[in-house]
Every structure is written in structure tokens, then in C-alpha cells.
C-alpha positions as CSV (number, residue, x, y, z in Angstrom):
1,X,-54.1,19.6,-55.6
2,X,-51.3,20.0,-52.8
3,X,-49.1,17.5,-54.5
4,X,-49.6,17.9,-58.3
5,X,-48.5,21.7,-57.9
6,X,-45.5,20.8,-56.0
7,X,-44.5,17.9,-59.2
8,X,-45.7,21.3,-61.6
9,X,-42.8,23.2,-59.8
10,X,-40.5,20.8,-60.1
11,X,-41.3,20.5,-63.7
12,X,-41.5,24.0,-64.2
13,X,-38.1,24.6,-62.7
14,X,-36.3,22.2,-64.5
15,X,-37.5,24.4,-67.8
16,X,-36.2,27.4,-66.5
17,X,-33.2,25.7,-65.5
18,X,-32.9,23.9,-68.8
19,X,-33.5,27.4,-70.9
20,X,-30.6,29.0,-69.2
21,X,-28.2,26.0,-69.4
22,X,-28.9,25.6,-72.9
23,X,-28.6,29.7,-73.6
24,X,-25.5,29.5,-71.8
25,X,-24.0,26.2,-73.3
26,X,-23.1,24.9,-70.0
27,X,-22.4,21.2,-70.9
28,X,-21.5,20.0,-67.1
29,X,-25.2,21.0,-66.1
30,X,-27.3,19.2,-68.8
31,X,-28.2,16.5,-67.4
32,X,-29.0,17.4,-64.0
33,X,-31.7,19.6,-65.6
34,X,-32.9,17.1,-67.6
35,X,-33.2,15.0,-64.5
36,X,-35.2,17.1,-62.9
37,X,-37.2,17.8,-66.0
38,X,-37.8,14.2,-65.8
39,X,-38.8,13.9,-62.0
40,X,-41.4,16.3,-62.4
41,X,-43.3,14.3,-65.6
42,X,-43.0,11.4,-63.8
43,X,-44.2,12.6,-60.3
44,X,-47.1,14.2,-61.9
45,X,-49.3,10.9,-62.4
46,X,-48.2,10.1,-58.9
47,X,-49.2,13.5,-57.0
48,X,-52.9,13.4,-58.9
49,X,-53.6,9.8,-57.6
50,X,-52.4,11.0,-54.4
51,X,-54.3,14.5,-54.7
52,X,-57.8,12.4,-55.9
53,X,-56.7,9.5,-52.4
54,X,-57.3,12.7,-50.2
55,X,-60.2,14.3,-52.0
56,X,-62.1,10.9,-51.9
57,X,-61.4,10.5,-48.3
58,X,-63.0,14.2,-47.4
59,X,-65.7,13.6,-49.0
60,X,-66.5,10.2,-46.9
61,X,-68.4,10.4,-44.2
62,X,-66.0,10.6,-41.1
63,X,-66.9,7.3,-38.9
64,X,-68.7,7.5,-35.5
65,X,-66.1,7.3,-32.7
66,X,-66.7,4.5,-29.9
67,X,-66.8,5.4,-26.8
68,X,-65.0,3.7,-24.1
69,X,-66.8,1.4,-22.0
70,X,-67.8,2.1,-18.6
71,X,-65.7,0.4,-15.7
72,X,-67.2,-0.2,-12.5
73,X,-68.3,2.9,-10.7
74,X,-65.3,4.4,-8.5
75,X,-65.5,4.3,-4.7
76,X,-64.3,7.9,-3.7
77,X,-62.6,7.5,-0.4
78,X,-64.7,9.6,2.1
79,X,-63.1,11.3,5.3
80,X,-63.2,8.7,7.9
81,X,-65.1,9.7,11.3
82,X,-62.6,10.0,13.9
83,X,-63.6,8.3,17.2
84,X,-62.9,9.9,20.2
85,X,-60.8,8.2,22.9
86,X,-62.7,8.0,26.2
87,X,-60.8,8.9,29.5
């Protein structure tokens, strides 16, 4: 429900907006509130199919992770024997 709240804010905003630009009679605002009134009703149907995408997708099982294949076995170098120098 992450996005659907965010596109209820934006919604809900734009009312709040809207009730004090109409209260107030600011003309030059109008219709930047009603834009936003607008974003939010149509980002709603948008955020729910996005909101149901992720729910569907946690309840799938998760899928097994391969495992990478195994290379030859590595040769670690070992301490070479030093030879002593006969006198």
C-alpha cells in the first residue's frame, strides 16, 4: 500500500489546497490545485496495480539460487626446499 497512500496524499493535499484557494478567492492558484487534484485520481489506479505487482511477488516463492560451478582445484604454491650448495 506504499504507493496508493503516497497518490491519497497527493489527492488529499490538493483538497486542502483547493478549500483555501477557493475560501480565499485566489484566482491565479486555481488551477494548479486542480492539477494536483487531478494527479492524485489519476495516480491512484496506477499506485494499486503497482501496490498488488509487489504483493504478488512476496508471496512467490523466492527461486533457488545456482551455485557457481566448480573450476579446477587450485595448486597452492608450497615453500620450495632449498638445496644446499656443497663446498
Amino acid at each position: 500500500m506504499r504507493y496508493s497512500k503516497i497518490a491519497l496524499l497527493i489527492f488529499g493535499a490538493g483538497l486542502v489546497v483547493g478549500f483555501f484557494v477557493s475560501a480565499l478567492e485566489v484566482t491565479a492558484l486555481e488551477r494548479p490545485t486542480a492539477l494536483l487534484i487531478v494527479g492524485g485520481i489519476v495516480l491512484f489506479p496506477i499506485a494499486a496495480a503497482a501496490d498488488l505487482w509487489r504483493a504478488i511477488a512476496r508471496t512467490r516463492p523466492a527461486k533457488p539460487k545456482r551455485r557457481a560451478k566448480k573450476g579446477p582445484a587450485r595448486q597452492t604454491a608450497t615453500p620450495r626446499r632449498r638445496t644446499r650448495k656443497h663446498r
